[in-house]
C-alpha positions in Angstrom: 81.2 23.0 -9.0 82.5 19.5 -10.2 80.2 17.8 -12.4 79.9 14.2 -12.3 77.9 12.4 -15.0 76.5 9.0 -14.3 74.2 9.0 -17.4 76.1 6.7 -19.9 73.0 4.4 -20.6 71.1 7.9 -22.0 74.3 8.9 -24.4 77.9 8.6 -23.6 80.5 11.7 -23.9 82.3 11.6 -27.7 85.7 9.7 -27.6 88.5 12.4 -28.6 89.6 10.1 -31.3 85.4 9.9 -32.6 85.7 13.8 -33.1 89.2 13.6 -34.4 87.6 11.0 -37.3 84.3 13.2 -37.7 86.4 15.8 -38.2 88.8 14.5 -40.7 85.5 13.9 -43.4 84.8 17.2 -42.4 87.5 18.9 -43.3 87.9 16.9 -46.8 86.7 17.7 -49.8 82.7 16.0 -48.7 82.2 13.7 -51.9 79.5 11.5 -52.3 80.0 8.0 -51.2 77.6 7.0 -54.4 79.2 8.9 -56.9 81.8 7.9 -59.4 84.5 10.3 -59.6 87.9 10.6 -56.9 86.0 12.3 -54.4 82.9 9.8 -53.8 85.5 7.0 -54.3 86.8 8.6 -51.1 84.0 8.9 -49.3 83.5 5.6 -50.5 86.8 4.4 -48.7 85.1 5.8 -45.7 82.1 3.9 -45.5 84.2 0.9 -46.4 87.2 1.2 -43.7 84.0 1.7 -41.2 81.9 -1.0 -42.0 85.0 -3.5 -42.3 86.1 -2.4 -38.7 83.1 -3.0 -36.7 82.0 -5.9 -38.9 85.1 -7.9 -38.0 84.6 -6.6 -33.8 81.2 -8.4 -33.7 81.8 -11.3 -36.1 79.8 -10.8 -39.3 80.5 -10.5 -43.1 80.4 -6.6 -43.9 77.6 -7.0 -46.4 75.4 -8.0 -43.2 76.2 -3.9 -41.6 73.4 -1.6 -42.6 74.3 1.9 -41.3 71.4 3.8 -39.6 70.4 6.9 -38.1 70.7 5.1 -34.4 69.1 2.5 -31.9 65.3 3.6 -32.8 65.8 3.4 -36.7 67.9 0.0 -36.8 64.8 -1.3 -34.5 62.0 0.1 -36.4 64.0 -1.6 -39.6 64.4 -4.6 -38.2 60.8 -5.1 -36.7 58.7 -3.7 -39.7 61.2 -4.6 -42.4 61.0 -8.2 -41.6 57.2 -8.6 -40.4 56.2 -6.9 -43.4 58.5 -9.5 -45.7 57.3 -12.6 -43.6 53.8 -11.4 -44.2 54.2 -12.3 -47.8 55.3 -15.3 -46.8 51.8 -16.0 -44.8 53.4 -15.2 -41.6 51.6 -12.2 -38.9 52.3 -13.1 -35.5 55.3 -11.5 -33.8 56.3 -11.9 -29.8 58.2 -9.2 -27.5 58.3 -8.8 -23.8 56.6 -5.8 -21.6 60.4 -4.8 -20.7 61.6 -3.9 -23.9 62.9 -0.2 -24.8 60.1 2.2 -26.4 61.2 1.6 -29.9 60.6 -2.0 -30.2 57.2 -2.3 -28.2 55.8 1.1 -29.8 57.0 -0.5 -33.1 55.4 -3.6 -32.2 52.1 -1.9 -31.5 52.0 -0.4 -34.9 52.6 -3.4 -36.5 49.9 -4.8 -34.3 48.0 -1.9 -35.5 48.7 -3.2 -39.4 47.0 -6.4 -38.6 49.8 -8.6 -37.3 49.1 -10.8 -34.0 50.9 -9.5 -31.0 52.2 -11.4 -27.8 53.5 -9.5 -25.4 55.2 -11.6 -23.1 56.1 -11.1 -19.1 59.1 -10.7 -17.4 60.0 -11.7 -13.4 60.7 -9.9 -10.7 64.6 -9.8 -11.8 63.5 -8.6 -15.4 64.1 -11.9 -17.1 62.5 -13.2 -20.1 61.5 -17.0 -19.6 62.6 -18.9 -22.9 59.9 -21.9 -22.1 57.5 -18.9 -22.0 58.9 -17.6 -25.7 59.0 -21.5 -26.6 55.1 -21.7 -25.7 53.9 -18.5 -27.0 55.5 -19.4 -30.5 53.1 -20.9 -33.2 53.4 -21.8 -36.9 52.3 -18.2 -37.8 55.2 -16.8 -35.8 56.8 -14.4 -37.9 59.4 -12.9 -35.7 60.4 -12.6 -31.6 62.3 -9.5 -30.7 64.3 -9.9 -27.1 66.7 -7.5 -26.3 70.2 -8.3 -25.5 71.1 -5.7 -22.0 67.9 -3.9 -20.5 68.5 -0.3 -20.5 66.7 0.6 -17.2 68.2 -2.6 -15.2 70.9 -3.7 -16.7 69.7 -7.3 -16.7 71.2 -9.8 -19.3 68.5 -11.7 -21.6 68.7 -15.2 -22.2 69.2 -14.8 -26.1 71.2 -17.9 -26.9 68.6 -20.0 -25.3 65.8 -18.0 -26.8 67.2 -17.8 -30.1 68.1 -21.9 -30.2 64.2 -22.0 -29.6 63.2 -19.3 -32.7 65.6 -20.9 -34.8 64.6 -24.2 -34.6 60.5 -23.0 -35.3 61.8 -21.2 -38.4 60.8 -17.7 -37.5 63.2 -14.7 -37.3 64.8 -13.1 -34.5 66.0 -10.3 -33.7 68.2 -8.3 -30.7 68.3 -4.9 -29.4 71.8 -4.7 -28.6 72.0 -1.1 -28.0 73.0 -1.5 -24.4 75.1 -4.2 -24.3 77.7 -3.5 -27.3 80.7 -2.4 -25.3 79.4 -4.0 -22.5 79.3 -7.6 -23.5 81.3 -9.5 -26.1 79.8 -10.2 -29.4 80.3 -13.0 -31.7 77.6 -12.6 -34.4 78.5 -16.0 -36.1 77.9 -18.1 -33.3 74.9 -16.2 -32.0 71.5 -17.6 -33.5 70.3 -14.1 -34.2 69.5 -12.7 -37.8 69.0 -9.2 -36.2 71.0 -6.9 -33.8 70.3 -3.5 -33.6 73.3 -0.9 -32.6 74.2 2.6 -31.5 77.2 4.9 -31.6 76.5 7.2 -28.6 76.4 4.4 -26.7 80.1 3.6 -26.9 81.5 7.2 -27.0 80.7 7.8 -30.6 78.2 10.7 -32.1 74.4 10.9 -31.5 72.5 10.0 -34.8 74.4 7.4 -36.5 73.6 3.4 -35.8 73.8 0.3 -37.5 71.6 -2.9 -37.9 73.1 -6.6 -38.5 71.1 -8.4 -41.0 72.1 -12.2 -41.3 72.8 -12.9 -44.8 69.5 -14.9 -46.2 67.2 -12.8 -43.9 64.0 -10.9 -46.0 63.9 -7.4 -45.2 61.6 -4.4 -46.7 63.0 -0.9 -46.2 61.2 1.7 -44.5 62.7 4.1 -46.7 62.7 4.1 -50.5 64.9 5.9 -52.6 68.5 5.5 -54.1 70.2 2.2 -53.6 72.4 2.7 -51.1 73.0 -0.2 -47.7 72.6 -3.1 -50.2 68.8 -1.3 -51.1 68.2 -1.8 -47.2 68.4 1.8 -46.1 68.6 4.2 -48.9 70.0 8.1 -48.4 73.5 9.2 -48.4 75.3 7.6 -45.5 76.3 9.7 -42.8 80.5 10.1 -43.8 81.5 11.2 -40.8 78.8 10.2 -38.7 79.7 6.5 -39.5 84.1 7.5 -39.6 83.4 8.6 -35.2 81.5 5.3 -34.6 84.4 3.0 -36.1 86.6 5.0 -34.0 84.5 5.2 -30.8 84.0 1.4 -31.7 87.6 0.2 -31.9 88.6 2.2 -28.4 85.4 1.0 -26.5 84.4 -2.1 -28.1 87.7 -3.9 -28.8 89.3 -2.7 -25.1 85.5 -4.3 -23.3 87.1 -7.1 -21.9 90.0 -4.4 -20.0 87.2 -2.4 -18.9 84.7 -4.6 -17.6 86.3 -5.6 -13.9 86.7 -1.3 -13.4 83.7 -0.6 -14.5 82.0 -3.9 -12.3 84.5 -2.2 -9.3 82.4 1.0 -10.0 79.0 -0.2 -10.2 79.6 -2.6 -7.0 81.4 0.3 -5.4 78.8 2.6 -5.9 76.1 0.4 -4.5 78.1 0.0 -1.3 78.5 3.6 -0.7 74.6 4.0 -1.2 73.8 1.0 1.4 76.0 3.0 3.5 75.0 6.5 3.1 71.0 5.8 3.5 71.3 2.7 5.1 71.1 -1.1 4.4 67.6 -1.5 4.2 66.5 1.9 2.1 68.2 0.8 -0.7 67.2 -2.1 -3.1 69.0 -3.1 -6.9 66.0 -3.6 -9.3 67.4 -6.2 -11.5 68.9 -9.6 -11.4 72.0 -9.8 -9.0 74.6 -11.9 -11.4 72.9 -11.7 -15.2 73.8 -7.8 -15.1 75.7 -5.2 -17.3 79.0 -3.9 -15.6 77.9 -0.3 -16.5 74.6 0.6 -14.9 72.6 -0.2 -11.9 69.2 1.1 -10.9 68.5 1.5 -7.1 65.5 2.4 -5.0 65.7 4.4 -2.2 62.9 3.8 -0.2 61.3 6.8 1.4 63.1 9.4 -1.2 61.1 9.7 -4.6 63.2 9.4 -7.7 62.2 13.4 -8.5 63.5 14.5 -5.3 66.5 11.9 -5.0 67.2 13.7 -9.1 66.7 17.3 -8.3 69.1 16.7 -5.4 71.7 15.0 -7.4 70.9 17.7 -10.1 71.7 20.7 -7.3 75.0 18.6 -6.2 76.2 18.2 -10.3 75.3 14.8 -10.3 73.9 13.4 -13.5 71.8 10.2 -13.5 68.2 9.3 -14.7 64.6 7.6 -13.7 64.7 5.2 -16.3 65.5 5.3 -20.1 66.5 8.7 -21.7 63.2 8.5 -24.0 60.8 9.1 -20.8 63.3 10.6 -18.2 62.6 14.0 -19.1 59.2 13.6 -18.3 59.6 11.3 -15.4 57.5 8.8 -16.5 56.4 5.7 -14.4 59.1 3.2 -15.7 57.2 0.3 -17.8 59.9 -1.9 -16.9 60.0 -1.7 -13.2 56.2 -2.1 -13.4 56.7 -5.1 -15.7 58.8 -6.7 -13.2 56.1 -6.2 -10.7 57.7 -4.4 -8.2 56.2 -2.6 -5.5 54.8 1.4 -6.0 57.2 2.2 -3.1 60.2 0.8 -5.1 59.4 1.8 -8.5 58.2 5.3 -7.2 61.4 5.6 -5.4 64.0 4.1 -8.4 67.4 6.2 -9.9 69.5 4.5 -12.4 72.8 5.4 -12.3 75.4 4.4 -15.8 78.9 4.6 -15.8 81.7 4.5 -18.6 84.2 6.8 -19.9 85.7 9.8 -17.6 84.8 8.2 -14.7 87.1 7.0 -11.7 86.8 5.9 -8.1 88.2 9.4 -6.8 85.3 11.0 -8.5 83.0 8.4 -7.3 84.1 9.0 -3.7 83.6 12.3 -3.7 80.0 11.9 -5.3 79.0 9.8 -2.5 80.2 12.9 0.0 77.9 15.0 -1.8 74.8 12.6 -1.8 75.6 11.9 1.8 75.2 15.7 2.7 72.1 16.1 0.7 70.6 12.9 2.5 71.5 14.3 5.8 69.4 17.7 4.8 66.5 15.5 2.8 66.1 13.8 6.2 66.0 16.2 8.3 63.4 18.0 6.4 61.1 14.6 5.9 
């Protein structure tokens, strides 16, 4: 059976060139990037070559690049590391929306559960952040807003210029889950008023468990982690060698070749929801999300009067991969807090797939997936 994975928004197949990287540390000699001699000096280069690379694709100084374990820890740094250093500052309250990913509103809580003030702020029906309603929420105490930049379930594109103009100018830190839209959307971290951007490699075709975490030069941060000295004393432990060598790689094929990708990948995604409209017809299928501010790569449709765990098992049965939401609660099938967020009906949310798309995919395989979810629709009808 032919496999067709529409999943990229959960984790993205590895660029050959990512293994061929990882690899390369692999096979060396594995030195220390902290010690002294030849061989850390190497690993050293490493590192180095890495965070030079993907420092100059999203416009910052490489001092600014700490390297992570992924999305989760560069939030969790972010969040807790700069509360906690605005806090000595006398500053407590911090401001997110209910349509942010797990790891910044669960960090948020246990912040909230540390004494800071928390504002949770709503989205609309489309999944956008107001900046007025950022701009009123924000106080003299405000220590820190975190919007992210590309919602993971929707696809919908935050407001962050507008939003950060308005943290900026109250003196309070802000920061950006990124995770989503690096690859997606250019990035141009010295004209963005953001101190902090969170990143992922398996996102972009590089390997699970390795991240990174822009931290504007100036910007107080306390580790999570204490330890050796290494990321600037940001984030200490040896750094990931190779881990870090696949992300460059994966970064300069999918980051640096966005702007060739987007209209295919836009072709796929408006393609896709086409065939859908077509297959169950024009009014049983609804995009959740806004309809221009959008990432090229994933869409998230309703089908009304199929739930989402019988619309999956099908696509499941026909090798189709695609998801209820974000990777962290798919498994589970969770009801998505961002669809509720938006306050969208039961029937729609109950009802919602989100399909992703990126590397490997074409529009040959894409019209042969919508044969296959045609036939399963025909059955799935028959037997309603």
């Amino acid at each position: 059976m032919v496999r067709i994975y529409y999943d990229h928004a959960a984790s993205s197949p590895m660029h050959p060139d990512a293994a061929a990287a990882m690899m390369d540390v692999y096979a060396g000699a594995g030195g220390n990037a902290s010690s002294t001699h030849g061989f850390g000096r190497e690993a050293r280069a490493v590192l180095n070559r890495a965070r030079d690379a993907i420092s100059a694709g999203i416009g910052c100084a490489p001092a600014e690049l700490v390297f992570t374990s992924g999305g989760t820890e560069s939030d969790n740094l972010a969040l807790i590391g700069a509360a906690r250093a605005a806090r000595k500052r006398g500053k407590s309250h911090i401001i997110t929306n209910a349509a942010e990913h797990h790891a910044v509103l669960h960090a948020c809580e246990f912040l909230q559960r540390e004494g800071f003030v928390l504002t949770v702020l709503p989205v609309d029906g489309q999944g956008l952040v107001a900046a007025a309603d950022v701009e009123r929420a924000m106080t003299d105490d405000t220590a820190l807003v975190s919007v992210m930049y590309v919602n993971n379930e929707t696809g919908t594109i935050q407001p962050i210029e507008d939003i950060g103009a308005i943290v900026r100018s109250r003196g309070a830190v802000f920061h950006v889950d990124a995770v989503q839209a690096l690859g997606a959307l250019p990035i141009e971290l010295r004209e963005l008023p953001v101190d902090l951007m969170s990143f992922s490699a398996h996102k972009i075709n590089g390997p699970q468990g390795v991240g990174a975490l822009y931290v504007r030069k100036g910007t107080q941060l306390e580790p999570l982690l204490h330890g050796g000295s290494q990321e600037r004393k940001r984030r200490p432990g040896t750094e990931n060698a190779a881990g870090i060598a696949g992300f460059a790689a994966a970064f300069e094929r999918c980051v640096n070749s966005a702007a060739e990708r987007k209209p295919f990948l836009d072709k796929l995604r408006y393609t896709w929801i086409e065939r859908m409209k077509t297959i169950a017809g024009e009014e049983r299928v609804v995009v959740n999300g806004h309809p221009g501010l959008h990432a090229p790569h994933i869409v998230n449709l309703s089908f009304l009067g199929i739930g989402s765990e019988t619309m999956l098992m099908n696509l499941d049965l026909a090798g189709i991969a695609a998801s209820s939401g974000s990777a962290c609660t798919a498994g589970a099938l969770e009801p998505s807090h961002v669809l509720q967020a938006m306050g969208i009906s039961q029937e729609r949310r109950d009802s919602a797939v989100r399909f992703s798309f990126g590397l490997g995919n074409t529009m040959e395989e894409l019209e042969l997936a919508a044969k296959k979810v045609e036939t399963f629709m025909s059955r799935v009808r028959t037997n309603a």
